[in-house]
TORBA-604465 format. One record per residue: x, y negated, z negated of N, C-alpha, C in turn. Coordinates in steps of 0.2 Angstrom, whole numbers. Each point is the difference from the previous one (the first is absolute). Layout:
<recs>
> X;Y;Z;X;Y;Z;X;Y;Z
...
</recs>
This chain:
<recs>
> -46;69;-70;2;-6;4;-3;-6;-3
> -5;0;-4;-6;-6;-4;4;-1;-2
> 1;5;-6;7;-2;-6;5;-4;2
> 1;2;4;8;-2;5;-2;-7;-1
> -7;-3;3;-1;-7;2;-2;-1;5
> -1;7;4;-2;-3;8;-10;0;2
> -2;-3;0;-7;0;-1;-4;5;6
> 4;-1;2;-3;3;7;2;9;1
> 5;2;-5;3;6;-1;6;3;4
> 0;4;6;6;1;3;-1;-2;5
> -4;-1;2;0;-3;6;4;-8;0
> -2;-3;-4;5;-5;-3;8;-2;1
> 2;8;-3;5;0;-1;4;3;5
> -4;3;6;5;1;6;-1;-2;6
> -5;-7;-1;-1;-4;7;5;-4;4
> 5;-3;-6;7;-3;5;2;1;1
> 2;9;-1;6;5;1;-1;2;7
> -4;-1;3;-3;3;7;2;-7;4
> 1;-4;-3;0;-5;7;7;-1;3
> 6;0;-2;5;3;3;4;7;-3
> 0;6;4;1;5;-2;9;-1;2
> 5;4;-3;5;-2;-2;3;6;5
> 5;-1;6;2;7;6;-4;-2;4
> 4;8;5;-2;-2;6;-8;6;-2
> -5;-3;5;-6;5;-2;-1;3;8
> 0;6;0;-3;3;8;-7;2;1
> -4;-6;5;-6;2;0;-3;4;8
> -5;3;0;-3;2;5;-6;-3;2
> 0;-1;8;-6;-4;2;-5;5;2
> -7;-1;4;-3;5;2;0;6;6
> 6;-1;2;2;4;4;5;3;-2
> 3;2;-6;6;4;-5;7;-7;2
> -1;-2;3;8;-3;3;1;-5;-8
> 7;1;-1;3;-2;-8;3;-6;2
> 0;-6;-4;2;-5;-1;4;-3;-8
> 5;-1;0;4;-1;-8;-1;-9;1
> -2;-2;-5;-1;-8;-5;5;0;-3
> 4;-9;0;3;0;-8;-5;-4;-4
> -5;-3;2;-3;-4;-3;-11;0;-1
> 1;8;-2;-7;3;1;-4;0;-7
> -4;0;-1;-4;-2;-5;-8;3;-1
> -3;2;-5;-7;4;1;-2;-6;-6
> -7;0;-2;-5;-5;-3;-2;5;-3
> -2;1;-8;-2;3;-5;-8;0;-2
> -6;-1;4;-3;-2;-2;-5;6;-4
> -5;-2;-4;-7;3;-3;-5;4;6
> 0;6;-1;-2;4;4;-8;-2;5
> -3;-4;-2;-5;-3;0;1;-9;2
> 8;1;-1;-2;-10;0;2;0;9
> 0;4;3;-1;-1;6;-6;0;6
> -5;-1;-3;-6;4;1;-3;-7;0
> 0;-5;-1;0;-6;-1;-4;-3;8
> -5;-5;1;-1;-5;5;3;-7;-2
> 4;-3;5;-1;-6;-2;-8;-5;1
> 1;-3;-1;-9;-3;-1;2;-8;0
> 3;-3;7;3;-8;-2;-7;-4;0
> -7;3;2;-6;-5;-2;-4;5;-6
> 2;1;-4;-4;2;-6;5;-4;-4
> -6;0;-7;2;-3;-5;1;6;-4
> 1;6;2;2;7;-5;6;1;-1
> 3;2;-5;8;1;0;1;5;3
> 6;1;6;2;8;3;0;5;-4
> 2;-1;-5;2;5;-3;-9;7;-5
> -8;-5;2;-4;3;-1;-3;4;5
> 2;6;2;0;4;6;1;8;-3
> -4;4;3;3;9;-1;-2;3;5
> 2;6;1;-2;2;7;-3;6;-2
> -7;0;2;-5;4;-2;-1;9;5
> 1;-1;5;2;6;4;5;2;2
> 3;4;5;5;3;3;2;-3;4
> -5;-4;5;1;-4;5;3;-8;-1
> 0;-2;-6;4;-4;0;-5;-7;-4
> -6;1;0;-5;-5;-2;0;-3;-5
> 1;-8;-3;1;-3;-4;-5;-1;-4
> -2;-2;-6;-7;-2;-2;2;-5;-8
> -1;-4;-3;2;-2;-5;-2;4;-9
> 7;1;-2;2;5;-7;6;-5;-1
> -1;2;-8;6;0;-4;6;5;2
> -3;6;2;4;4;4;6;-1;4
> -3;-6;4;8;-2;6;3;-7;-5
> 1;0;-5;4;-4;-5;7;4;-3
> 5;-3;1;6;1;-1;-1;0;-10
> 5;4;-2;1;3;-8;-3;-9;-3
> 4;-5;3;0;-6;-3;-8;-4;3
> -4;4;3;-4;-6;4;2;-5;3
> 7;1;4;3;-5;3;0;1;8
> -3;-4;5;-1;2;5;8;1;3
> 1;5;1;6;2;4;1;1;6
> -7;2;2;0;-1;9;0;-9;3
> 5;0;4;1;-5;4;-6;1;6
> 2;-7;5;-2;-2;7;-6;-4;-1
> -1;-1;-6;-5;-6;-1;4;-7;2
> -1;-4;6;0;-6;3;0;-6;-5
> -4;-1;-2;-1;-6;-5;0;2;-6
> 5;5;-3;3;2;-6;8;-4;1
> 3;0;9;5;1;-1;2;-6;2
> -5;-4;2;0;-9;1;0;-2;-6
> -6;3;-5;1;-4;-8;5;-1;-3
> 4;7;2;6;0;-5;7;-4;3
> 1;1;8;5;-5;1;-1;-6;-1
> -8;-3;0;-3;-8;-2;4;-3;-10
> -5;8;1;4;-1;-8;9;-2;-2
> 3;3;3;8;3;0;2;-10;1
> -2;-2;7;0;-6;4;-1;-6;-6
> -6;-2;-2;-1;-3;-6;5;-1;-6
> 0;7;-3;3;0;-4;11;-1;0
> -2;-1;6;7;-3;1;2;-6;3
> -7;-3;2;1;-7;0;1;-2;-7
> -1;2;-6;-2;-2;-4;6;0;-7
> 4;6;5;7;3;-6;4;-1;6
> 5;-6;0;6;1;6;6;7;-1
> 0;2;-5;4;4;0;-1;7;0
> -10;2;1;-2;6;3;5;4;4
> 5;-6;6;-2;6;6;4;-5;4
> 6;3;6;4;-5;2;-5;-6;4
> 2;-4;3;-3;-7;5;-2;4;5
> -6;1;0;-2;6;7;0;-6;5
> -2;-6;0;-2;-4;5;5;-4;2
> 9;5;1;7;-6;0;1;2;6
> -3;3;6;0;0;6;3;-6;5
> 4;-1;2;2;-4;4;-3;-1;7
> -3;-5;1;-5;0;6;3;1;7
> 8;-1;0;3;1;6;0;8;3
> 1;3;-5;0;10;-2;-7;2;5
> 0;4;5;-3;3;3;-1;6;-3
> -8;3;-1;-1;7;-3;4;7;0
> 4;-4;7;4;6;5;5;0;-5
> 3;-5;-2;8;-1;-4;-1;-2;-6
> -6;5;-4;-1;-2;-7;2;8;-3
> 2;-4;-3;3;7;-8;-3;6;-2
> 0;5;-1;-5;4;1;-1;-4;-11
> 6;-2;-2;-1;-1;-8;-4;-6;-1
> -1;-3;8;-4;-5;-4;-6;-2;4
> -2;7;-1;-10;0;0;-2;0;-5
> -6;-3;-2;-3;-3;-4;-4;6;-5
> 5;-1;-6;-3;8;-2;-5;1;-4
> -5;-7;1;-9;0;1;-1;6;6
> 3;-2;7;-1;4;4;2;8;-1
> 5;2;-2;2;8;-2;-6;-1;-6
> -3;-1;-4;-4;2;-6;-5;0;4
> -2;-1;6;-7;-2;4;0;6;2
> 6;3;5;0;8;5;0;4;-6
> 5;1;-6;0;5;-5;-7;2;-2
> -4;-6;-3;-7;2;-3;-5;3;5
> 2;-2;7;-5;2;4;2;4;1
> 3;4;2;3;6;1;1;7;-4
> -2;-4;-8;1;4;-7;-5;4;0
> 1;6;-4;-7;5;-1;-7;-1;5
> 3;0;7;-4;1;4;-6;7;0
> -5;1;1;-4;4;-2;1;6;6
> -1;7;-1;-1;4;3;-5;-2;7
> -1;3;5;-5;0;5;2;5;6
> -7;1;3;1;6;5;5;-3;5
> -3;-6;3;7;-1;3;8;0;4
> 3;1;-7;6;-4;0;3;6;-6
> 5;2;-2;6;2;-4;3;-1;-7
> 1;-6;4;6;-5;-7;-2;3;-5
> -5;1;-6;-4;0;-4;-1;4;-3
> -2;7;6;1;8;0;5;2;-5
> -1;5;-6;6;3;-6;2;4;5
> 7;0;-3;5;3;1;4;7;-4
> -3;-2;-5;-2;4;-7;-2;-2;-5
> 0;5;-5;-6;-2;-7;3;1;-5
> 2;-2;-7;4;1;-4;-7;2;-7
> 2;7;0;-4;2;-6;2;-1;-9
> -3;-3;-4;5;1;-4;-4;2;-5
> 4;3;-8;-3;2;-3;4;-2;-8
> -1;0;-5;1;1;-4;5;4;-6
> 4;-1;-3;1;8;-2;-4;2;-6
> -2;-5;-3;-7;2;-7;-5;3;3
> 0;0;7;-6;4;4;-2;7;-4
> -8;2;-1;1;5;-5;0;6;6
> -2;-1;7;2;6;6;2;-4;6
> 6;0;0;2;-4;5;-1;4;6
> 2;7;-1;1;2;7;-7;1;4
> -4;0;-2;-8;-1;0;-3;-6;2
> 2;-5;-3;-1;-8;3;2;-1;5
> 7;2;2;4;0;5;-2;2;8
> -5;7;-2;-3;3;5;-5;-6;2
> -6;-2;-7;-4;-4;1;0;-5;4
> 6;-3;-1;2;-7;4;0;2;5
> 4;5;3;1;1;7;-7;2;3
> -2;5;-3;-9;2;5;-3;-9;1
> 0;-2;-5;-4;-7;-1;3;-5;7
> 5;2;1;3;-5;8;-1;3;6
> 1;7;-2;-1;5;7;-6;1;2
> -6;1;-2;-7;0;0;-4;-2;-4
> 3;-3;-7;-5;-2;-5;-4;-8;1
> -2;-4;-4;-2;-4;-1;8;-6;1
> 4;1;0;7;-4;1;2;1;8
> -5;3;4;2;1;7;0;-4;4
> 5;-2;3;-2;-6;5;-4;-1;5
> -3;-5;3;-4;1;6;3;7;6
> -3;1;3;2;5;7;2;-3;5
> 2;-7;0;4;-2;6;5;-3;-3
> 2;4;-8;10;-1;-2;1;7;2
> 6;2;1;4;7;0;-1;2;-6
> -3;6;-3;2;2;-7;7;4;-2
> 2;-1;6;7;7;-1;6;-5;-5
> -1;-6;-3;6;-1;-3;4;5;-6
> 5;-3;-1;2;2;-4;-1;0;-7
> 0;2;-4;-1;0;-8;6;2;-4
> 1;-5;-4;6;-1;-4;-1;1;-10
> 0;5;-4;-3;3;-5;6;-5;-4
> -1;-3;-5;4;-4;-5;-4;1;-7
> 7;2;-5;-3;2;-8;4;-7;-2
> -3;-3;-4;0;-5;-4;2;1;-8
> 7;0;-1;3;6;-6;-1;-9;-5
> -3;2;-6;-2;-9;-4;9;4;-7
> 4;-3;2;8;1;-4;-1;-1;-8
> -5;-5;-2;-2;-1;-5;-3;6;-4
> -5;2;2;-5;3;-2;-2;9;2
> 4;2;5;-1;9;-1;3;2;3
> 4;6;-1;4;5;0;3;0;9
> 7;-1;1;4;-2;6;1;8;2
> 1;6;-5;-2;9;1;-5;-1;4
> -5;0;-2;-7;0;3;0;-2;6
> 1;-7;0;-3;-4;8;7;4;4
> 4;2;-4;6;3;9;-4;9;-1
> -1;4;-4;-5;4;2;-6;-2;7
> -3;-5;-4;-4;0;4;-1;-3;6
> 7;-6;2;2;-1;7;2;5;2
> 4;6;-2;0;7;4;-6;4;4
> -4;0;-6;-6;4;4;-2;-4;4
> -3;-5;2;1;-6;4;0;2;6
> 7;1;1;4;0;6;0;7;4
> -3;7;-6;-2;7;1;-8;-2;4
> -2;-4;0;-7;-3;0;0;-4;8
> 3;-5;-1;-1;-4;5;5;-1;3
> 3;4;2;7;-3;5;7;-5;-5
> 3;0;5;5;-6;-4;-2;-6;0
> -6;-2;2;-2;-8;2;0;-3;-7
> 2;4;-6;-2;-3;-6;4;-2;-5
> 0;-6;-5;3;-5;-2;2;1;-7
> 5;-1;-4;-2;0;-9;2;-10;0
> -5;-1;-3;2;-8;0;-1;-3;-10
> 7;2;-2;0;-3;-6;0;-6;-3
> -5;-1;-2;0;-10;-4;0;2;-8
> 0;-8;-2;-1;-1;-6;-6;-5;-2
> -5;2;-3;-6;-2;0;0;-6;-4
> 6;-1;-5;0;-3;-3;3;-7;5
> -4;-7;-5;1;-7;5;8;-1;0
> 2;-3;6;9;-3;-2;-3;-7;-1
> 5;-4;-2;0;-7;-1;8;-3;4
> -1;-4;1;5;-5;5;6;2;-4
> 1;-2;-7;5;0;-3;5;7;0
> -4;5;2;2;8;2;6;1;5
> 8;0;-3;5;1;5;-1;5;5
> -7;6;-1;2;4;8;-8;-2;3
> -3;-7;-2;-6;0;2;0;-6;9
> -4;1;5;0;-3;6;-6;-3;-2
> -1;-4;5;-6;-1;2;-3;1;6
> -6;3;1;-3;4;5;-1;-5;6
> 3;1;7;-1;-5;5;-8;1;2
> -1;-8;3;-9;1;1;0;3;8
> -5;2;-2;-1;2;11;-2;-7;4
> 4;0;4;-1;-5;4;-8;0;6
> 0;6;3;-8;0;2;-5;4;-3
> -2;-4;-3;-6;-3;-2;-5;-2;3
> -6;1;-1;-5;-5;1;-3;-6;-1
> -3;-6;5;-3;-4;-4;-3;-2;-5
> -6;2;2;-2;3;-7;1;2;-7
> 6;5;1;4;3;-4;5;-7;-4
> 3;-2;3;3;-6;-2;-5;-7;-2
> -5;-1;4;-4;-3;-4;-3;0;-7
> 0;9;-2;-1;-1;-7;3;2;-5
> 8;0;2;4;0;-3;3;-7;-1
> -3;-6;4;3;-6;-2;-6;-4;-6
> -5;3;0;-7;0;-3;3;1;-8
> 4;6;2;1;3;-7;1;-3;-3
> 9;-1;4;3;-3;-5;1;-9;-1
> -7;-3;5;2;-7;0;5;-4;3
> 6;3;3;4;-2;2;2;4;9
> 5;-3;2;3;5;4;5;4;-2
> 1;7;4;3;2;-4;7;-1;6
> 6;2;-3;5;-1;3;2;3;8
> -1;5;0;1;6;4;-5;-2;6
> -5;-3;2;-4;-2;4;4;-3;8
> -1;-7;-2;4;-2;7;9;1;0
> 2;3;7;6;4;0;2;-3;6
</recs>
């Protein structure tokens, strides 16, 4: 997935895929009783990027955090850093001030940013206003603070749902890592505090690279797989090599919409600009 372009790796490349899930989806609540969505969606996050505090009076970046026991304890490591070092845990307050302070500025400043937020007719009671014409500084305000909200004994939201294991097909013992990864969540070092449920589900994905080794192989050894782990498992074939725009069967990857503050704050860092996909 480097090759590919995605810096971050898979995770990267199936975080937007998750935010509207395509069908109807039938879920169960904590009492078994089933409920069908048309508009249901899961969050892709880093196994670890959840584990996060927000911190709105430290001058630490969220995302310098790991969790040292079973109990859930945070302590500062490079460890709770996302692939990129980019804080991806949200609910930091004055990350998500900055960035809509930012957004505001920068649009007094380019009238063609973003439509006339402020053509509110004063006679229009809040009661008889558009739901299209709320100020969509205001939607970027509840989005970011609502994004990559942190796990906590508390509350849910947060809590997996399931884990997506993935591996390689260069792997030199896949089926062997595969076991790995999974002890590593269920009791290892990858275990989550004691007051998440561990009973999710685990979804095994072989990463077949089109360019580079044998399509025999990886469907072999997606079978054994399946002899192994259940049906819960995936053959997911790319081509490692880069596309370029000018590419008739190539797209471009949609960005995920929630995001972190932080996370978009250095992403506008990166690239000096804002990027498009931001205010919606």
């Amino acid at each position: 997935m480097r090759q590919k372009g995605f810096p971050g790796g898979f995770l990267d490349l199936i975080r937007p895929y998750g935010e509207t899930v395509s069908g109807k989806v039938t879920i169960r609540d904590s009492v078994g009783s089933s409920k069908t969505y048309d508009d249901f969606g899961i969050r892709f996050v880093g196994l670890r990027d959840g584990l996060g505090q927000p911190r709105p009076q430290s001058n630490r970046p969220s995302y310098e955090t790991k969790r040292d026991s079973a109990n859930g304890r945070l302590s500062s490591s490079s460890k709770g850093r996302s692939l990129l070092g980019i804080p991806r845990v949200g609910g930091n307050l004055s990350q998500v001030e900055e960035l809509v302070d930012r957004h505001l500025s920068y649009s007094e400043l380019h009238a063609s940013y973003t439509a006339d937020y402020l053509s509110f007719k004063e006679e229009e009671s809040p009661e008889s206003a558009s739901l299209d014409m709320v100020s969509p500084f205001y939607s970027l305000y509840l989005r970011r603070l609502l994004s990559a909200l942190p796990m906590s004994p508390h509350e849910t939201f947060s809590h997996p749902v399931g884990c997506v294991i993935a591996i390689s097909s260069r792997n030199p013992s896949p089926i062997e890592e595969l076991r790995r990864l999974y002890q590593s969540t269920n009791t290892g070092d990858d275990r989550l505090p004691q007051w998440v449920n561990n009973e999710y589900l685990r979804y095994y994905v072989l990463v077949h690279d089109e360019d580079n080794d044998d399509i025999n192989k990886s469907i072999s050894l997606y079978e054994q797989m399946k002899r192994h782990f259940s049906l819960h498992c995936h053959l997911l074939r790319l081509r490692s090599v880069r596309c370029v725009e000018s590419d008739d069967d190539s797209i471009r990857l949609a960005q995920s919409s929630w995001i972190s503050a932080g996370e978009e704050l250095a992403e506008i860092q990166r690239r000096g600009n804002f990027p498009q996909y931001i205010v919606k």
